[in-house]
C-alpha positions in Angstrom: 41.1 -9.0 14.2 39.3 -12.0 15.6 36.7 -9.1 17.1 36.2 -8.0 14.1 35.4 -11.2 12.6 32.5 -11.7 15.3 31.2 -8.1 15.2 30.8 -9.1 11.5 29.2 -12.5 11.7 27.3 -12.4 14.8 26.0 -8.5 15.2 23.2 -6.8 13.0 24.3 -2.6 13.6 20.9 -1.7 11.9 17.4 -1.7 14.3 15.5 -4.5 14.3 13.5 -4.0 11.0 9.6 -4.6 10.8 8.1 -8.2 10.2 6.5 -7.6 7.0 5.7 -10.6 6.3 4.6 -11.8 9.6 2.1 -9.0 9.7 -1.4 -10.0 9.5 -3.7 -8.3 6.1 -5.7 -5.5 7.6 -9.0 -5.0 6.3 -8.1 -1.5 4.1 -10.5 1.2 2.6 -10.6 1.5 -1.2 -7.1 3.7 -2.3 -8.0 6.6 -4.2 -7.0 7.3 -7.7 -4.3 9.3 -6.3 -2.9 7.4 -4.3 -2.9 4.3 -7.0 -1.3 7.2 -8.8 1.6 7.2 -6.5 1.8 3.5 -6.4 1.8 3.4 -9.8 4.7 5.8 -9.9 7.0 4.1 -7.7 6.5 0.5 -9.1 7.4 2.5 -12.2 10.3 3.8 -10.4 11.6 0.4 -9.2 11.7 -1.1 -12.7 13.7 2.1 -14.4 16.8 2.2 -14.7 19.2 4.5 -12.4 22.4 5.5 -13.3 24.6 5.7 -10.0 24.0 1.9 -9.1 24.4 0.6 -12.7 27.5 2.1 -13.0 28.5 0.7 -9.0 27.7 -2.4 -10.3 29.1 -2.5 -13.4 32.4 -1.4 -11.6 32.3 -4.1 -9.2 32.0 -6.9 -12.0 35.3 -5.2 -12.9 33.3 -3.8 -16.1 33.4 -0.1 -15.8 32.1 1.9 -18.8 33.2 5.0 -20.3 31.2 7.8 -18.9 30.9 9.6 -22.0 29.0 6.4 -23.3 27.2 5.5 -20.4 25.7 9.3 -20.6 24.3 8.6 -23.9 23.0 5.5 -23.4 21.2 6.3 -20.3 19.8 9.5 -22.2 18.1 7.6 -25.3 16.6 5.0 -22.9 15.3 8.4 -20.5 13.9 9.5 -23.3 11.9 6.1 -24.1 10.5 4.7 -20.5 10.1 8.7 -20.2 7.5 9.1 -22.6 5.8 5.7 -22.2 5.3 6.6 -18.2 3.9 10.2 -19.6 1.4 8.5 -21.9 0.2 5.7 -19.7 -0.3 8.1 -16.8 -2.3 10.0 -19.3 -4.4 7.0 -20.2 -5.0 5.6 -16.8 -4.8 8.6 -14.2 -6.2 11.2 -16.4 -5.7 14.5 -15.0 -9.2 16.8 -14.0 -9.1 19.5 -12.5 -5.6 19.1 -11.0 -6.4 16.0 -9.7 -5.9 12.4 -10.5 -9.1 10.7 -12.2 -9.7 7.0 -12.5 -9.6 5.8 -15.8 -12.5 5.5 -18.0 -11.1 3.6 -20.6 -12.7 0.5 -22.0 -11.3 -3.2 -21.2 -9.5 -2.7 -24.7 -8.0 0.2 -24.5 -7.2 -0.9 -21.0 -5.5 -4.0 -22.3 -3.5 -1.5 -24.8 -2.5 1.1 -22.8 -0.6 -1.2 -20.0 0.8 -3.2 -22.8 2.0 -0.1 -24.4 3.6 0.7 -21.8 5.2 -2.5 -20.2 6.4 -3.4 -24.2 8.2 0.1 -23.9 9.9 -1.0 -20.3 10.8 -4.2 -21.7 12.7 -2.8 -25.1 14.2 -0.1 -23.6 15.6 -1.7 -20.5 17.1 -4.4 -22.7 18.6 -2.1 -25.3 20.2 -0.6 -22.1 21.2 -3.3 -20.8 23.0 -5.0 -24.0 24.8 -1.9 -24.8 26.4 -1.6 -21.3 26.9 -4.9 -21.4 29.0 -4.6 -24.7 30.7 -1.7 -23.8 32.1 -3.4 -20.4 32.7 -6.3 -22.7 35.5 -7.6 -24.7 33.8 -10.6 -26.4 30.3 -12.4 -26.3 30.6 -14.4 -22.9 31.7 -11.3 -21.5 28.9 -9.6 -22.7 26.4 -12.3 -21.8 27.8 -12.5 -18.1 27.3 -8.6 -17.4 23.9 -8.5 -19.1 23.0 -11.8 -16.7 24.1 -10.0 -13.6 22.7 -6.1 -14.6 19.2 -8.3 -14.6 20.0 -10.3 -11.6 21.0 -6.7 -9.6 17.6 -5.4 -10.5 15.1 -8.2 -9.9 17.8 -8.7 -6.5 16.7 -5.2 -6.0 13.0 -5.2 -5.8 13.4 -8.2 -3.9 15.0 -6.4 -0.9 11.8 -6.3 1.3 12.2 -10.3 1.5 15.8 -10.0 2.7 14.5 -8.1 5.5 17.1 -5.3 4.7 17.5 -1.9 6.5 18.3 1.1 5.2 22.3 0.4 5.8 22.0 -2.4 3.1 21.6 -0.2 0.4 19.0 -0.7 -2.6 21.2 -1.3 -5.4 20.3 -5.3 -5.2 21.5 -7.2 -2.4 22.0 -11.1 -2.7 23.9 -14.0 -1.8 27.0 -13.1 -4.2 26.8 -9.9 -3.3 26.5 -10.6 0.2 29.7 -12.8 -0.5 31.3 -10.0 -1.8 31.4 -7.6 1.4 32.1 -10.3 3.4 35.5 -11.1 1.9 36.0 -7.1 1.3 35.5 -7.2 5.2 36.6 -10.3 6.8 40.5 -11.0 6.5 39.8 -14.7 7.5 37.6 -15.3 4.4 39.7 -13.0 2.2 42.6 -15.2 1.9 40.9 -18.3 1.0 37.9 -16.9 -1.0 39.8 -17.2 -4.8 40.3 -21.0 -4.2 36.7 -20.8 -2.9 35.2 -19.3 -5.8 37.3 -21.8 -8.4 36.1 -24.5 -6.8 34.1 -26.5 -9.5 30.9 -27.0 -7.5 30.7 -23.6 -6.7 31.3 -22.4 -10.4 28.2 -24.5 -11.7 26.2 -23.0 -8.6 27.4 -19.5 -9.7 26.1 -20.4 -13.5 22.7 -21.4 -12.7 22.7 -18.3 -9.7 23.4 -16.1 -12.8 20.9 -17.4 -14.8 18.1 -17.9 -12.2 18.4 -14.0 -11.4 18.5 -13.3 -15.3 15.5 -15.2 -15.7 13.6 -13.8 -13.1 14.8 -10.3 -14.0 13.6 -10.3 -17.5 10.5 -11.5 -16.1 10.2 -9.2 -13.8 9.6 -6.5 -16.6 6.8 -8.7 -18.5 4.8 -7.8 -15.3 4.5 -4.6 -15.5 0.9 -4.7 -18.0 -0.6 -7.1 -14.8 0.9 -4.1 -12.2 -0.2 -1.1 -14.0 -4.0 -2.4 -14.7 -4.4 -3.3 -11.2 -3.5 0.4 -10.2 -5.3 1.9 -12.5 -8.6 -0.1 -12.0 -10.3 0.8 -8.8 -12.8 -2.2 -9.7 -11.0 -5.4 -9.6 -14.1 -7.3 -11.7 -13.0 -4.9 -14.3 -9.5 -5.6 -14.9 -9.4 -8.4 -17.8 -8.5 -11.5 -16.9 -5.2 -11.5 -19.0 -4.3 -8.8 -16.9 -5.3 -10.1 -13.0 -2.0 -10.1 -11.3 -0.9 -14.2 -10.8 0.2 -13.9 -7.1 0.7 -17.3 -7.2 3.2 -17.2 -9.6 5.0 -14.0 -8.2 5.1 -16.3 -5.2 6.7 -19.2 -6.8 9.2 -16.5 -8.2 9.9 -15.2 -4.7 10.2 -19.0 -3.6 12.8 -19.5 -6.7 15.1 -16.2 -5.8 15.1 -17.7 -2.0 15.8 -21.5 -2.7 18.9 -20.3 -5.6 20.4 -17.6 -2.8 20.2 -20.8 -0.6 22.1 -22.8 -2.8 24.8 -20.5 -3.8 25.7 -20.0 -0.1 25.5 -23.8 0.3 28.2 -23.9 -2.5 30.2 -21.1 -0.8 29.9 -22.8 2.3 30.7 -26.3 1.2 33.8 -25.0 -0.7 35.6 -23.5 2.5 34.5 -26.7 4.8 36.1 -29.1 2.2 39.2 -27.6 2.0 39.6 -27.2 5.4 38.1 -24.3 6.9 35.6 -25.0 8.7 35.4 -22.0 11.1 35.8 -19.7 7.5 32.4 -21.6 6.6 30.7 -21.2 9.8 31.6 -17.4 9.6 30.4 -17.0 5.9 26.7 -19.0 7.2 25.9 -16.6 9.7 27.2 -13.7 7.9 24.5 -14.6 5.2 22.0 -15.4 7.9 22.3 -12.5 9.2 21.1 -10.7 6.0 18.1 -13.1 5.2 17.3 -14.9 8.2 16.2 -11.5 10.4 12.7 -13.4 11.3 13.9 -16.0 12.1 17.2 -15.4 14.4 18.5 -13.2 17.1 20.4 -10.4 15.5 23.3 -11.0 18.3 24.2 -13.9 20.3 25.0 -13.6 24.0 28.9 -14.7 23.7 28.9 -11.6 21.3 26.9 -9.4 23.8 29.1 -10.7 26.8 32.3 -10.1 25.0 30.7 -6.7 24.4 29.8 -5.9 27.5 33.6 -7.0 29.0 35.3 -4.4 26.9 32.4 -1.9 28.2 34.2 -3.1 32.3 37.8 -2.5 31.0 38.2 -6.1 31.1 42.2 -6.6 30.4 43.0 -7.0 26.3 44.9 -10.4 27.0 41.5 -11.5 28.5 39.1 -10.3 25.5 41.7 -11.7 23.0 41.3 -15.1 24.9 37.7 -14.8 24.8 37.2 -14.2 21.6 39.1 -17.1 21.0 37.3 -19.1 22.5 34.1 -18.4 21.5 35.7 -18.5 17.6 35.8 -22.1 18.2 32.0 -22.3 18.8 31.2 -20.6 15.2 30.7 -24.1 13.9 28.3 -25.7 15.8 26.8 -22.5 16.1 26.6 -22.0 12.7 24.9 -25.6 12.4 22.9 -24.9 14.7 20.8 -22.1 12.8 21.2 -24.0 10.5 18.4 -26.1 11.9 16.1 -23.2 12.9 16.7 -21.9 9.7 14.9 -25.0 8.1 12.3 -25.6 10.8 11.1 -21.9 10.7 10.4 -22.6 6.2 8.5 -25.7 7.3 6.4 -23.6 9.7 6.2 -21.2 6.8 5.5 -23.3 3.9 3.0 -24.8 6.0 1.0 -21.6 6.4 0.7 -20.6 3.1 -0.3 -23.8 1.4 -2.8 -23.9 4.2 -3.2 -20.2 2.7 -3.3 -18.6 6.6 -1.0 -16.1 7.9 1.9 -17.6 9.7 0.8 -16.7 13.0 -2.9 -18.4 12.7 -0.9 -21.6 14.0 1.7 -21.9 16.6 5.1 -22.3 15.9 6.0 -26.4 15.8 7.5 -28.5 18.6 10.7 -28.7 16.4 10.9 -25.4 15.8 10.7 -24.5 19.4 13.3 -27.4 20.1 15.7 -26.1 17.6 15.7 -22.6 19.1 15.7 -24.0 22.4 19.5 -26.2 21.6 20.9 -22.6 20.1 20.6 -20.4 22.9 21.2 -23.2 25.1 24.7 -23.6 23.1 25.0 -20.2 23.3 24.7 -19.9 27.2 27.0 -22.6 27.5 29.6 -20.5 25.2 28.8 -17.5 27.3 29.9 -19.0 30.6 33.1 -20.8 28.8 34.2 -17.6 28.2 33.5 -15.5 31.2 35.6 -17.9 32.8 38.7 -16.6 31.2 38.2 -13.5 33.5 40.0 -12.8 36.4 38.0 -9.8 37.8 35.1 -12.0 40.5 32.5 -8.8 39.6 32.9 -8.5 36.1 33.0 -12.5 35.4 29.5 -12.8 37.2 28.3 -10.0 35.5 29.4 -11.3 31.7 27.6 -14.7 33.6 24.5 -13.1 33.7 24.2 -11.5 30.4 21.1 -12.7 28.4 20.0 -12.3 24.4 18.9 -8.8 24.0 15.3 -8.8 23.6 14.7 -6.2 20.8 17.2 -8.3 18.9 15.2 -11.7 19.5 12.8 -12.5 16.4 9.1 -11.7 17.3 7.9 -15.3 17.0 10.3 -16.5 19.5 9.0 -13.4 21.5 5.6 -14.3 21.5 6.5 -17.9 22.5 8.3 -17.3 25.5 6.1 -14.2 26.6 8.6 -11.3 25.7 6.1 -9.6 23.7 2.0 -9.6 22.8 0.7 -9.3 19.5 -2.9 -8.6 18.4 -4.8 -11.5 17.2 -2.1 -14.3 18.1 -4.4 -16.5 20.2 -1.1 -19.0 20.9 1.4 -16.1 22.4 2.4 -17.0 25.8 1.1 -14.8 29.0 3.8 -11.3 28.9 6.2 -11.7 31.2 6.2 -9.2 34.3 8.0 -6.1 33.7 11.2 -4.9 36.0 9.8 -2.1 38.4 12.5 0.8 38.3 14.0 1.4 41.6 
């Protein structure tokens, strides 16, 4: 059981995803009309409604509707979003000669057509929304705390790309409560104290303004779509009014709001199992939740994982690997503290960046930053040779001795520090380091 709390806290299973937002803005040719088409058609997507993980979520809040119900309400609001998408693709992407046009239409009728269209989104989807909600619902709070998370799933949703998440995370809205969620599904060790956790009074006032934050930025979410759908339709930018000019700023703040209220609901999760005395429970549940949104910033397995790992792989004795992982459970908190501080060094780096508007790898990672990483694989290496100590076999002890991070697991910007990797453009990356000639 103790491996499978590790496996869980300390290993990613997915590939190493790509650094999105570590990627430096290429210099792009003018999209075509057919392909704002399609963009316009899957932002659309991403805002309706889908059935199958509506009704997932509704059944894990314990809410589940009848399906005879749910069918009907998911067919009047089809019907609505439907024909709104039908009429604004019309107006903005007429269709000539089988092919997608830009649109001719005046400022004005601009301005009406995307507001047409985002006022239909808006309606429908909260129509939808409150008659779920009342169905799963036996009273007015009831109803008010499934309509808050149904809006929290979705904007959680299209916020995926800033979790980092693979394809194994699913796209149904992943966040720190639901992070929570498969963590106590998954980890016996967490499982048995997480009622008391979730009672705890700080963390039911952080849960309230979770809930709301996500509702908030949910709703919002939807009165963006005019801004989204003019700047896909306009393939002149001076055109679009300037009611309608996308406010990145703001969508940025939002981002920075849905980040900062994740943060503090796993702080209240966290503080609840520490204070009443679990602190190894609360290091597991930190770098669980790091693993999910802190992929740019940590290794996505720590050596005492990968050395425990690779001491099964030998045959190493069961009595031995229990002992091992033992040992190394003890390390979870200062581990878990530890990440902690690279966690918060790596935002200041980024923070930095953008109010200096550059992209994060214009400047070189800070001293602290480098220092932080530095004391966590150090702690790491020292947890690595604790426990290869507790083998008996000479060979594979100084094997499990020499096992190092796995470098497609280590972020790219410690990478590029330490010369693992090159990167076009980043003048501060250190000289490659030589590669191994095969034998």
């Amino acid at each position: 059981m103790l491996h499978s709390v590790m496996v869980m806290a300390l290993l990613s299973t997915s590939m190493v995803v790509a650094h999105q937002d570590v990627a430096q803005p290429a210099v792009r040719e003018p999209l075509s009309p057919q392909r704002r088409f399609e963009g316009f058609q899957r932002h659309c997507s991403e805002l309706t409604l889908q059935r199958e993980p509506v009704m997932a979520a509704l059944a894990r809040l314990e809410r589940p509707v009848a399906t005879i119900l749910a069918d009907q309400i998911f067919r009047d609001y089809a019907n609505v979003v439907g024909a709104a998408q039908v009429q604004a693709e019309a107006d903005l992407f007429p269709l000539i000669g089988g092919e997608r046009t830009a649109t001719t239409l005046s400022s004005e009728r601009l301005t009406q057509a995307v507001q047409a269209l985002e006022r239909a989104y808006v309606d429908a989807t909260a129509m939808a929304i409150t008659d779920l909600a009342r169905a799963g619902g036996t009273d007015a709070a009831t109803t008010a705390l499934i309509r808050a998370d149904l809006y929290r799933r979705l904007f959680a949703r299209a916020q995926g790309p800033h979790f980092l998440l693979s394809p194994s995370d699913g796209r149904d809205g992943v966040d720190a409560l639901t992070i929570w969620q498969n963590v106590v599904t998954r980890e016996p060790l967490i499982a048995a104290i997480a009622a008391p956790a979730m009672s705890d009074p700080a963390t039911t006032e952080a849960l309230a303004v979770f809930r709301a934050k996500g509702e908030s930025l949910g709703r919002a979410m939807f009165e963006e779509l005019a801004e989204t759908a003019a700047f896909y339709a306009s393939v002149d930018a001076e055109r679009i009014p300037v009611a309608l000019r996308i406010d990145r700023a703001a969508r940025g703040r939002a981002t920075a709001a849905w980040r900062d209220a994740n943060h503090d609901m796993a702080t209240a999760l966290e503080s609840a199992l520490s204070n009443a005395g679990h602190p190894v429970a609360a290091a597991v549940w930190r770098i669980a939740y790091f693993g999910v949104t802190e992929r740019r910033t940590l290794a996505q397995m720590s050596m005492p994982a990968r050395a425990i790992d690779f001491a099964i792989t030998q045959g190493a004795p069961r009595e031995e690997i229990d002992a091992m992982q033992a040992a190394m459970v003890t390390s979870l908190p200062q581990q878990a503290s530890l990440m902690k501080r690279v966690v918060a060094e790596y935002q200041r780096w980024d923070q930095d960046a953008r109010r200096r508007g550059e992209w994060l790898f214009v400047s070189p990672p800070p001293d602290a930053l480098i220092r932080a990483y530095d004391a966590l694989e150090q702690h790491e290496k020292s947890v690595r040779d604790r426990i290869a100590a507790l083998l008996t076999s000479t060979i594979v002890r100084e094997q499990v001795q020499s096992v190092q991070a796995d470098v497609t697991a280590v972020p790219l910007w410690r990478q590029l520090q330490t010369g693992m990797a090159t990167y076009a453009g980043v003048a501060w990356a250190a000289p490659q380091l030589p590669q191994e000639t095969p034998p």
